[in-house]
C-alpha positions as a Markdown table, in Angstrom:
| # | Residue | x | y | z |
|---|---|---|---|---|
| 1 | Unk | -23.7 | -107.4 | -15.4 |
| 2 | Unk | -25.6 | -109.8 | -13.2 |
| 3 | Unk | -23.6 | -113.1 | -12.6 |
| 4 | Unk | -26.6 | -114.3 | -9.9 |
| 5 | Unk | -29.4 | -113.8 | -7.7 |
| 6 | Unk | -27.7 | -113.5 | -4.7 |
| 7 | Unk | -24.6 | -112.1 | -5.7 |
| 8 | Unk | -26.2 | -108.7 | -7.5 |
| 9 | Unk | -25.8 | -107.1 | -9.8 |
| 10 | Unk | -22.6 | -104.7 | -11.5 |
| 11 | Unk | -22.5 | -101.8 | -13.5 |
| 12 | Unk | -19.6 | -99.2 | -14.9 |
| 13 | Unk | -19.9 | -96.6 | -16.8 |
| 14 | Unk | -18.3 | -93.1 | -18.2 |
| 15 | Unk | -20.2 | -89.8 | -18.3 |
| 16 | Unk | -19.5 | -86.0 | -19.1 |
| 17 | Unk | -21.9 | -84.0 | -16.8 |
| 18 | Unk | -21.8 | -80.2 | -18.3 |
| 19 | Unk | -24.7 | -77.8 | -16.8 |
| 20 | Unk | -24.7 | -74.0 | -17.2 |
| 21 | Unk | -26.9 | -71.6 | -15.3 |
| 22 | Unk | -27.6 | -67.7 | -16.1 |
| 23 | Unk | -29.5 | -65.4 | -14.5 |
| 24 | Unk | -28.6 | -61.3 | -15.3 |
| 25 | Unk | -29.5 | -58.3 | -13.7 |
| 26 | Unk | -30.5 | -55.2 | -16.0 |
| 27 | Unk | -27.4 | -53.9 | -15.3 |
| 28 | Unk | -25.4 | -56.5 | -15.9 |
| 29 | Unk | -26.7 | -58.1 | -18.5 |
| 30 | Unk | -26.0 | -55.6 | -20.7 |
| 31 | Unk | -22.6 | -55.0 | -19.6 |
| 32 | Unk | -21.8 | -58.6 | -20.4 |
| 33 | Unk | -24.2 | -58.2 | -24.2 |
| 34 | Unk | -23.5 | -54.7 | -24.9 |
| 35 | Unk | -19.7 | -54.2 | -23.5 |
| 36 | Unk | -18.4 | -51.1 | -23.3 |
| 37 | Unk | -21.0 | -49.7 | -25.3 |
| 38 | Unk | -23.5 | -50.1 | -22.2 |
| 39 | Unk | -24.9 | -47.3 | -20.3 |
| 40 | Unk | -23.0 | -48.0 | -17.2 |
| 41 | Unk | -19.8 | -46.7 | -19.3 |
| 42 | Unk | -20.3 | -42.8 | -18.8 |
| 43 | Unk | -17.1 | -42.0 | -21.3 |
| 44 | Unk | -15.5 | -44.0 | -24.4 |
| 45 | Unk | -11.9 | -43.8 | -25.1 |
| 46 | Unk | -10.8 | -43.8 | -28.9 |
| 47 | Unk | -7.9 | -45.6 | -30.6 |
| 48 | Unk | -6.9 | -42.4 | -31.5 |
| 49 | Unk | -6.5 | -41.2 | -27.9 |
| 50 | Unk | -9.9 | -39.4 | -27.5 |
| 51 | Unk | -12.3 | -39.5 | -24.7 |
| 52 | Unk | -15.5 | -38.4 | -25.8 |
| 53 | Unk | -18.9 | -38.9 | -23.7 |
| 54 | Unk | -20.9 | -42.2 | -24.2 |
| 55 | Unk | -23.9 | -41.7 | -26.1 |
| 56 | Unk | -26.6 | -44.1 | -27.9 |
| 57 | Unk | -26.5 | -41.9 | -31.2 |
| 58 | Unk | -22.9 | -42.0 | -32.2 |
| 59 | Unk | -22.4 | -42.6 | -36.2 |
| 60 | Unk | -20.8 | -46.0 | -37.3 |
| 61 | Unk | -17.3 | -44.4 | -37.9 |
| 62 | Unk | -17.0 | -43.2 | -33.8 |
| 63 | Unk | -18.3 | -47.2 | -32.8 |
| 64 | Unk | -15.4 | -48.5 | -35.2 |
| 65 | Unk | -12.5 | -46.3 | -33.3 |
| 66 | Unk | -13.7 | -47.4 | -29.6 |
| 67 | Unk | -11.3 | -48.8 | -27.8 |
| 68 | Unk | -12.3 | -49.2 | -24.1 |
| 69 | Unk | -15.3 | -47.8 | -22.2 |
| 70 | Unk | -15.1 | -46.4 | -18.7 |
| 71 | Unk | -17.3 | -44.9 | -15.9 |
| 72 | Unk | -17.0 | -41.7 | -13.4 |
| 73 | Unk | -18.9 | -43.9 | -10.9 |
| 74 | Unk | -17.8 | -46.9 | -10.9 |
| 75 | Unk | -19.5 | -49.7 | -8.9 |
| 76 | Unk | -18.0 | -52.6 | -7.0 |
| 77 | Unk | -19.2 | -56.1 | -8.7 |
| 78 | Unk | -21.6 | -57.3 | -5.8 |
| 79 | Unk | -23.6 | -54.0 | -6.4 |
| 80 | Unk | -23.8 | -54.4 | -9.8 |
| 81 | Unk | -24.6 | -57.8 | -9.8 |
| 82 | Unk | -27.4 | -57.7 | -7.4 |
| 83 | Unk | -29.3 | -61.3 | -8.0 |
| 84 | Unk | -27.5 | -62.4 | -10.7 |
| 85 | Unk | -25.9 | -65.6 | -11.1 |
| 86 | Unk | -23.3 | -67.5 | -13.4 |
| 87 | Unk | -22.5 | -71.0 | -12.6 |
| 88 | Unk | -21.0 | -73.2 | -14.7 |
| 89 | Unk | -19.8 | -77.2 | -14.2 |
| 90 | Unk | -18.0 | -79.7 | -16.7 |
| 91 | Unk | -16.7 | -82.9 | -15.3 |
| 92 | Unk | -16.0 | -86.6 | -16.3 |
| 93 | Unk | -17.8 | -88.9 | -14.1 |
| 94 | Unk | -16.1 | -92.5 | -13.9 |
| 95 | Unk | -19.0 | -94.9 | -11.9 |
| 96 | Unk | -19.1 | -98.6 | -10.6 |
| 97 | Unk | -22.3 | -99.4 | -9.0 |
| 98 | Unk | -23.3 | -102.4 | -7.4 |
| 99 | Unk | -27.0 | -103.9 | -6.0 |
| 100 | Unk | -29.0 | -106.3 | -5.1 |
| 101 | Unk | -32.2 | -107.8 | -3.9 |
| 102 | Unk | -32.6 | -108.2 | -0.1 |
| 103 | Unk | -36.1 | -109.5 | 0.1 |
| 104 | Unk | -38.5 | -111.2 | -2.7 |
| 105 | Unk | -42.0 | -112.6 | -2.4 |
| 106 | Unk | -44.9 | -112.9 | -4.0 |
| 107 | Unk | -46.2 | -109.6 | -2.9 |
| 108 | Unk | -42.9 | -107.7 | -2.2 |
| 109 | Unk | -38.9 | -107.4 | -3.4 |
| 110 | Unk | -36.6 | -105.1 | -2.0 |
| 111 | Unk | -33.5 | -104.0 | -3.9 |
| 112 | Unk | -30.3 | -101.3 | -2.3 |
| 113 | Unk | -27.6 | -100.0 | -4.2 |
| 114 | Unk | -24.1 | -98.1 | -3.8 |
| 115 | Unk | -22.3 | -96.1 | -6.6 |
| 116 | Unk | -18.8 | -94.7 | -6.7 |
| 117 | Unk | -17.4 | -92.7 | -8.6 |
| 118 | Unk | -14.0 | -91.1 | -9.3 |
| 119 | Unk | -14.4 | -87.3 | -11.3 |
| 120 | Unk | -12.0 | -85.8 | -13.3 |
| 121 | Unk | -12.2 | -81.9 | -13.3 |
| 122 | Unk | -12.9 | -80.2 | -16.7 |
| 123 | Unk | -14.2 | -76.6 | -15.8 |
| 124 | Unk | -16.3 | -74.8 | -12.9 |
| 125 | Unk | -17.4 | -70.9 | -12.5 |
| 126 | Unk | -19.5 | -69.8 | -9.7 |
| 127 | Unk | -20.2 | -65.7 | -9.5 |
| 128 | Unk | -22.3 | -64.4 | -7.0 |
| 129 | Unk | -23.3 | -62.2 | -4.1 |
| 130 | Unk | -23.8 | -64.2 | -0.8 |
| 131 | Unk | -24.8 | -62.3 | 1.7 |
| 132 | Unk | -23.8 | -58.8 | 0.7 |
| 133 | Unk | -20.3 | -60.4 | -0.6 |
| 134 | Unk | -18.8 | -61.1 | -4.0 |
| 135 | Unk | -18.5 | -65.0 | -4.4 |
| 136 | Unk | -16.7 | -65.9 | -7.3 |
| 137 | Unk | -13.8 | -68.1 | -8.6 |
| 138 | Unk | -13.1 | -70.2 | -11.8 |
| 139 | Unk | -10.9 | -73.5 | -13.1 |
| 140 | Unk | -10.7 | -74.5 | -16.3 |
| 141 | Unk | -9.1 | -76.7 | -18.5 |
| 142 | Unk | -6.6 | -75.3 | -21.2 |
| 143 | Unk | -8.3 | -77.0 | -23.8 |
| 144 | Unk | -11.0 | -73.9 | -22.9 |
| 145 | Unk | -9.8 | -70.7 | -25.2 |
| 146 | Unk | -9.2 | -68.7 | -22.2 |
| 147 | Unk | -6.2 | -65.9 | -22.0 |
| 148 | Unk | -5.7 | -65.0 | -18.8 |
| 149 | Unk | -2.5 | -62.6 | -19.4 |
| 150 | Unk | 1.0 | -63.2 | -19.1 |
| 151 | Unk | 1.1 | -61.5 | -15.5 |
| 152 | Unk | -1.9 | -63.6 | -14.3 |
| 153 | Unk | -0.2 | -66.8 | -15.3 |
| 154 | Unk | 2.9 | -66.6 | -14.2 |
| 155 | Unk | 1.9 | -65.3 | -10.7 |
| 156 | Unk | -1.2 | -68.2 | -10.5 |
| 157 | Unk | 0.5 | -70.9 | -8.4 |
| 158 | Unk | -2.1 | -73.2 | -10.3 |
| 159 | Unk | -1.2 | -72.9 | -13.5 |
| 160 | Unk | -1.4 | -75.9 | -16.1 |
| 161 | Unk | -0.5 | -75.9 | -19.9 |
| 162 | Unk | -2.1 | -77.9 | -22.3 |
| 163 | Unk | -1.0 | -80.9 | -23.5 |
| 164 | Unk | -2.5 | -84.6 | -25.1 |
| 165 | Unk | -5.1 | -85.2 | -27.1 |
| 166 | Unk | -8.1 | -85.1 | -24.6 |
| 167 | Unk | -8.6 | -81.9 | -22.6 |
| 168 | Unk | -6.4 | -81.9 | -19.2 |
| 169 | Unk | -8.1 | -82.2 | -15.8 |
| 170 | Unk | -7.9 | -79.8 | -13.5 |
| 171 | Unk | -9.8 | -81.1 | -10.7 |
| 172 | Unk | -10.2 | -84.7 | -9.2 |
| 173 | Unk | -12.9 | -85.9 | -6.8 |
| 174 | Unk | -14.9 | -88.9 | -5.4 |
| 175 | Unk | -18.3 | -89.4 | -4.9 |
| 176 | Unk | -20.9 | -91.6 | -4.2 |
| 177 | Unk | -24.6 | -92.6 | -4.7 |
| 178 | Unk | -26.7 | -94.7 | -2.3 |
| 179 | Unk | -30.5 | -95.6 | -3.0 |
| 180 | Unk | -33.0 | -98.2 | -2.4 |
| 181 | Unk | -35.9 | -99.4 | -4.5 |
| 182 | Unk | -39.5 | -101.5 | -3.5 |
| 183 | Unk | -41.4 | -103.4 | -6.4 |
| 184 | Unk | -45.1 | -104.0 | -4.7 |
| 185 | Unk | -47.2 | -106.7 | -6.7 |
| 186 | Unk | -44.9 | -106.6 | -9.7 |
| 187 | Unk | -46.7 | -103.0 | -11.0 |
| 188 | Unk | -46.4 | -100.4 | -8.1 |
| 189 | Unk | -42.2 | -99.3 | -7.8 |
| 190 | Unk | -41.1 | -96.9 | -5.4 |
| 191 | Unk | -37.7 | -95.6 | -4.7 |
| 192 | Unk | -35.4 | -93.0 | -3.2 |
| 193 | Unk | -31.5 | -92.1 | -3.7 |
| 194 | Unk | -29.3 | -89.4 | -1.9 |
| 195 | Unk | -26.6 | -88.9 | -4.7 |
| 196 | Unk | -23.4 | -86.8 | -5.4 |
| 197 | Unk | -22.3 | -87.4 | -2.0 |
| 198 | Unk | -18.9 | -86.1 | -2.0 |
| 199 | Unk | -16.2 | -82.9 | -3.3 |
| 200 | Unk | -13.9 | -82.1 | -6.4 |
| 201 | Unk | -10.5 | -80.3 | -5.3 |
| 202 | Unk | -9.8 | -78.2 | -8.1 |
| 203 | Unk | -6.2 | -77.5 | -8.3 |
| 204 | Unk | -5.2 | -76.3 | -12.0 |
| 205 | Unk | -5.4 | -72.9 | -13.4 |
| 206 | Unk | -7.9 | -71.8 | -10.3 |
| 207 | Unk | -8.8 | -68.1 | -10.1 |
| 208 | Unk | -10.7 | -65.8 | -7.4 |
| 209 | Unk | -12.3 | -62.5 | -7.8 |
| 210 | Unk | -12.1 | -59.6 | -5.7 |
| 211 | Unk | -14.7 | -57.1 | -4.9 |
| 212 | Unk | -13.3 | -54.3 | -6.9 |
| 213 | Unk | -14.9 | -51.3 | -9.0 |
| 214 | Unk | -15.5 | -51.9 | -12.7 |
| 215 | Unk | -13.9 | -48.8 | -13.8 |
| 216 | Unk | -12.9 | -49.7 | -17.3 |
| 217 | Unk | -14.0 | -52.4 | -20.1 |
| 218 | Unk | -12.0 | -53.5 | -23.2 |
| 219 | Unk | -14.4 | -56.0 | -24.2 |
| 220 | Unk | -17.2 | -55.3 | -27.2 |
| 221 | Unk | -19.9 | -58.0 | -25.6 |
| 222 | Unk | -21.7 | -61.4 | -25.8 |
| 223 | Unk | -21.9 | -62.3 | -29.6 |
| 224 | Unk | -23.7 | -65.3 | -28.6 |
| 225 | Unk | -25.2 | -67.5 | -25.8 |
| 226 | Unk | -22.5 | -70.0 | -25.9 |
| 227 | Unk | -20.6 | -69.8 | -23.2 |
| 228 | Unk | -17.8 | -71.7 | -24.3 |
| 229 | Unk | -17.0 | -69.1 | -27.0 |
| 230 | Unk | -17.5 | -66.2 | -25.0 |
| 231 | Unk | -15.7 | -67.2 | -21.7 |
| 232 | Unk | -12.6 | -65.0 | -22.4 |
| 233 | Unk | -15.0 | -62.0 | -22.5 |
| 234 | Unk | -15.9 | -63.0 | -18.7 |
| 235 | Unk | -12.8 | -64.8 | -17.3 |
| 236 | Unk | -10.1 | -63.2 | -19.7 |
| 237 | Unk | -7.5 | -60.7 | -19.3 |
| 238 | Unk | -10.0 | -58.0 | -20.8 |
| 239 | Unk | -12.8 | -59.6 | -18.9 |
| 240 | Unk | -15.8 | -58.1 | -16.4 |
| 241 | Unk | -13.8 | -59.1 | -13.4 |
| 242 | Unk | -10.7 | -59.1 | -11.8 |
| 243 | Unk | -9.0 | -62.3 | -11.0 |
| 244 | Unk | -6.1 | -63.8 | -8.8 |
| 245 | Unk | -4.2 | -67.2 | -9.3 |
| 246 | Unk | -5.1 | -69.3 | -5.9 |
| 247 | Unk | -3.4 | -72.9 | -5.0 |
| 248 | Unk | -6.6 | -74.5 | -5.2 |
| 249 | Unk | -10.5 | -74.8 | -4.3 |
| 250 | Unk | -12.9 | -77.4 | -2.8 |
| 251 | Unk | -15.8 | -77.8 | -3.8 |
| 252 | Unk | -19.0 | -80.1 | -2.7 |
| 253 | Unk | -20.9 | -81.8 | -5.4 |
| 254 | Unk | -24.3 | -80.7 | -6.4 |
| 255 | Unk | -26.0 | -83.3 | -3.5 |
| 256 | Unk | -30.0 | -84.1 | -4.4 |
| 257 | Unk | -32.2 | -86.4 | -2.8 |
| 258 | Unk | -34.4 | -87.8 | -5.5 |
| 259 | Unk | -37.5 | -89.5 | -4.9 |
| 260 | Unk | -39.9 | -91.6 | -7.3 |
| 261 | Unk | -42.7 | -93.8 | -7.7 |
| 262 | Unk | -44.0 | -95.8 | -11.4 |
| 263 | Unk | -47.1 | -98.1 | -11.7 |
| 264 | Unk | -46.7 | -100.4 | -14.9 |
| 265 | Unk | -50.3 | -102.1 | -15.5 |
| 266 | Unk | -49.1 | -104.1 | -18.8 |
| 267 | Unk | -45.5 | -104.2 | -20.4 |
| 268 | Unk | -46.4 | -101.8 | -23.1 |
| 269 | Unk | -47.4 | -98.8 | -20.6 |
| 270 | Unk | -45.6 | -97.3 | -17.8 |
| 271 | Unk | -45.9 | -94.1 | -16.2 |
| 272 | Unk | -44.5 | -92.5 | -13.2 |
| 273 | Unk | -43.2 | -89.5 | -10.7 |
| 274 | Unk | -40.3 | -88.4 | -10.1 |
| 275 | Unk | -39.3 | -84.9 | -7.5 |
| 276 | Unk | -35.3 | -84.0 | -7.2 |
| 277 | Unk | -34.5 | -81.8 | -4.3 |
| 278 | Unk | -31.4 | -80.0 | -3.9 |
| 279 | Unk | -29.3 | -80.4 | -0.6 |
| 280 | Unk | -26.9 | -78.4 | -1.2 |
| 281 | Unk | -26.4 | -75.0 | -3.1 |
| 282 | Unk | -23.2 | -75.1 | -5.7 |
| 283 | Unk | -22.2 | -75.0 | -8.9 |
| 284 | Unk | -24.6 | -77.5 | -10.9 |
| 285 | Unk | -27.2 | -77.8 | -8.6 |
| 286 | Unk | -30.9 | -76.9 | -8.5 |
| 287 | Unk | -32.0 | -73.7 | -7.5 |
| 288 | Unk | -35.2 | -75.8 | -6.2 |
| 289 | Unk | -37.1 | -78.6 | -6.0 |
| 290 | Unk | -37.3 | -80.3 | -9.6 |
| 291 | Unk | -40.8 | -81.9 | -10.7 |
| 292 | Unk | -41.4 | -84.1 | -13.7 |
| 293 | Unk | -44.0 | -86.8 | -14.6 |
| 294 | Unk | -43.4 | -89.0 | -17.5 |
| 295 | Unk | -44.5 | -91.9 | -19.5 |
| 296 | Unk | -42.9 | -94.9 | -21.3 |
| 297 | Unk | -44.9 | -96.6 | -24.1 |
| 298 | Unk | -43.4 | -99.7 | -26.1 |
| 299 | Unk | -45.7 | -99.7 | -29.1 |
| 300 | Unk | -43.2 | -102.7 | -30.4 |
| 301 | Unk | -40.9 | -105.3 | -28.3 |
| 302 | Unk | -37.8 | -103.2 | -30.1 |
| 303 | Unk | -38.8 | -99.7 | -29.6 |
| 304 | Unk | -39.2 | -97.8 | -26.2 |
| 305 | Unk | -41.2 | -94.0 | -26.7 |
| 306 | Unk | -41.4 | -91.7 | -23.4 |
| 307 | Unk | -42.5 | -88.3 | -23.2 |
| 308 | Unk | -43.9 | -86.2 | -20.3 |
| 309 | Unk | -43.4 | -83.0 | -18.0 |
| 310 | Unk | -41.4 | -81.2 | -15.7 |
| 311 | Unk | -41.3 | -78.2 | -14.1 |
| 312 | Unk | -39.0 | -76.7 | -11.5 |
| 313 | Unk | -35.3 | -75.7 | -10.5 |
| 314 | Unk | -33.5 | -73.3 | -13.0 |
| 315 | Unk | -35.9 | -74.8 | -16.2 |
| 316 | Unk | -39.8 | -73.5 | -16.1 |
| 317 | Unk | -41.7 | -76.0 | -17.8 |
| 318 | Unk | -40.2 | -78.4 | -20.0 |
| 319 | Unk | -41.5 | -81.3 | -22.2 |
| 320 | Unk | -39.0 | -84.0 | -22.3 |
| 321 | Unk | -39.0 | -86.6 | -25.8 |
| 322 | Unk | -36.5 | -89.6 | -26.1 |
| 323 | Unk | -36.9 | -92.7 | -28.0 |
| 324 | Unk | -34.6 | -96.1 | -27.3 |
| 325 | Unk | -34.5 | -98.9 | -29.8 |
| 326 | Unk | -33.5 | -102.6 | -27.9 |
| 327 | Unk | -31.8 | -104.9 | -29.9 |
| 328 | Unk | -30.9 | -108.9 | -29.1 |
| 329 | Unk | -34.3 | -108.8 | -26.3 |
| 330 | Unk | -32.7 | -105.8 | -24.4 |
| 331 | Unk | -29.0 | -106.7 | -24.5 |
| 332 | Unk | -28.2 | -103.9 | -26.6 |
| 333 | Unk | -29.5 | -100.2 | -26.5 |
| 334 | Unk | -29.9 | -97.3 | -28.4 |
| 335 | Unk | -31.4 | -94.1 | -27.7 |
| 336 | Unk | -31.6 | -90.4 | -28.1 |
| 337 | Unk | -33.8 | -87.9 | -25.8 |
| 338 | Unk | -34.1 | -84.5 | -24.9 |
| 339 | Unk | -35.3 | -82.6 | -22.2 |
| 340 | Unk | -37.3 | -80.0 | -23.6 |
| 341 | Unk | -38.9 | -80.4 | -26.9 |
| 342 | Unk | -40.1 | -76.9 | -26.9 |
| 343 | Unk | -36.7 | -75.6 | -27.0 |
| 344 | Unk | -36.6 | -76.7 | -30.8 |
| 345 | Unk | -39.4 | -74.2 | -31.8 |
| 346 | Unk | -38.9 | -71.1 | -29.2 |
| 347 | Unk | -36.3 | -68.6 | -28.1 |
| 348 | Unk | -38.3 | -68.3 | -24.8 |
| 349 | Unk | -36.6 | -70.0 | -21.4 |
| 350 | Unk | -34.2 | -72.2 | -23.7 |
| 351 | Unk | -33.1 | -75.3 | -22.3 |
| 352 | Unk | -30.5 | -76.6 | -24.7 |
| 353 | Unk | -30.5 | -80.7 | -23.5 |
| 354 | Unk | -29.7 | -83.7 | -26.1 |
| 355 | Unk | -28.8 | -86.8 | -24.6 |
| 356 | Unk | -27.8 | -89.9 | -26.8 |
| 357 | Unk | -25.9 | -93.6 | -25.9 |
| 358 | Unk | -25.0 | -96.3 | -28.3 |
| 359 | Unk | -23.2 | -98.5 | -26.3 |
| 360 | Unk | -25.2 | -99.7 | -23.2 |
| 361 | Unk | -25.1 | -103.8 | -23.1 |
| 362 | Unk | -26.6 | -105.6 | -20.5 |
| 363 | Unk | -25.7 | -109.1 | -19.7 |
């Protein structure tokens, strides 16, 4: 919304920011696929009370009776996760922005900008090993199928139950964009914004691991990639690690400075650059520097195509597609896009991305 010139220009709107990031070691990774069934586990105990040796050649009807797998040397987590990585971050991002021009000519305009936003806390996991140490705590929301055990909830001075229709917050933050734009003879644009300047406190159901030996595993393994589903395998009573109820946890917002430039010769052809660097290194943020180039082509006043490439962070190379369909001269938009095309047709570096809006009106 743009009442005048000189006044600027308003926005608001409401967004749910989900990001997931894996990277296994060897040893882990089967652990967390394979359960107890993995190598690591030297013995097997039986629902019928047996301890037999772990072996890859044991008939069907010995698999069926497993119930837990265990290890004669047993290694803390931080050795056996090595490089690996799980981060996880779901929040619901309520923004009001506001801009305007500060200089117009012939040959130059200047535009600046501040957003603000207030984030409601849906889920975060961050496991790693920082410098030689285990780093690794958890909140989520009880909408998330997670059983944490009867002990672990009733000594976790965080604990929240369910309860509504929507899934229940467990963290709250505020943060803030700033950024600044230059449009050179109407065709060159050039612009740079420091954004997700800020924290979430997260202060309902939050967990921390310790450094302990994995000694024993209840847990069968990953059936799929979907995290969601397979959380209580990680997190859960019966889970890879061990976990302790804290009051709560701060946490800084995935900062990036992002930096971009477009040159639009005609109104039917624009194509530009665009780098995101990471400032900070937490949950949701890029490992590094993210690179992408893309195009916009509008074929017809009412339909918007762009396409491109990017490379960089946690993704590889990607090939992003979206389409947008502009109805009443741009005051109402439509569009669907996607941030790696190739993800459709291989199995290889998935990036699972679908974006899609219906309701953006502009005044």
């Amino acid at each position: 919304m743009q009442p005048g010139e000189k006044l600027g220009g308003f926005s608001f709107g409401i967004k749910e920011r989900f990001q997931w990031y894996s990277q296994f070691s060897d040893e882990l990774s089967e652990i967390l696929f394979v359960g107890y069934n993995a190598d690591y586990f030297t013995h097997l105990i039986l629902t019928n009370g047996d301890t037999i040796l772990n072996s890859n050649s044991l008939p069907d009807d010995t698999l069926a009776l497993i119930q837990k797998g265990y290890s004669a040397a047993a290694k803390k987590f931080s050795e056996i996760m090595g490089e690996s990585r799980m981060s996880l971050s779901w929040y619901r991002e309520y923004n009001f922005s506001y801009g305007r021009q500060l200089v117009s000519n012939d040959d130059l305009s200047l535009y600046a900008g501040i957003g603000v936003k207030y984030l409601a806390g849906m889920g975060i996991m961050e496991a790693r090993v920082n410098s030689g140490e285990l780093e690794a705590f958890s909140a989520f929301s009880p909408a998330f199928p997670i059983d944490y055990g009867d002990s672990a909830t009733t000594s976790n001075p965080s604990t929240v139950n369910s309860g509504g229709l929507l899934p229940k917050a467990v963290g709250s933050g505020v943060g803030f964009d700033i950024g600044v734009s230059v449009i050179l003879g109407e065709k060159l644009k050039l612009g740079a914004a420091l954004n997700d300047i800020g924290s979430i406190t997260w202060d309902g159901n939050v967990y921390q691991a310790s450094d302990n030996e994995l000694v024993d595993l209840s847990s069968s393994g990953f059936e799929s990639f979907n995290f969601v589903t397979e959380a209580q395998k990680v997190i859960g009573e019966n889970g890879v690690f061990d976990w302790g109820g804290v009051v709560e946890k701060k946490v800084s917002l995935p900062t990036n400075l992002r930096i971009g430039a477009s040159f639009m010769p005609n109104e039917k052809f624009e194509a530009g650059l665009d780098i995101v660097i990471p400032v900070n290194d937490v949950a949701g943020s890029y490992g590094n520097a993210l690179l992408a180039f893309g195009v916009d082509i509008t074929p017809i006043p009412w339909l918007r195509l762009s396409t491109g490439a990017s490379s960089g962070g946690y993704y590889g190379f990607n090939l992003p597609i979206g389409a947008l369909v502009m109805i009443g001269e741009g005051s109402w938009e439509i569009g669907v896009a996607s941030r790696d095309v190739i993800t459709f047709f291989t199995e290889d570096r998935p990036t699972l991305s679908l974006s899609a809006g219906f309701l953006r009106f502009r005044f």
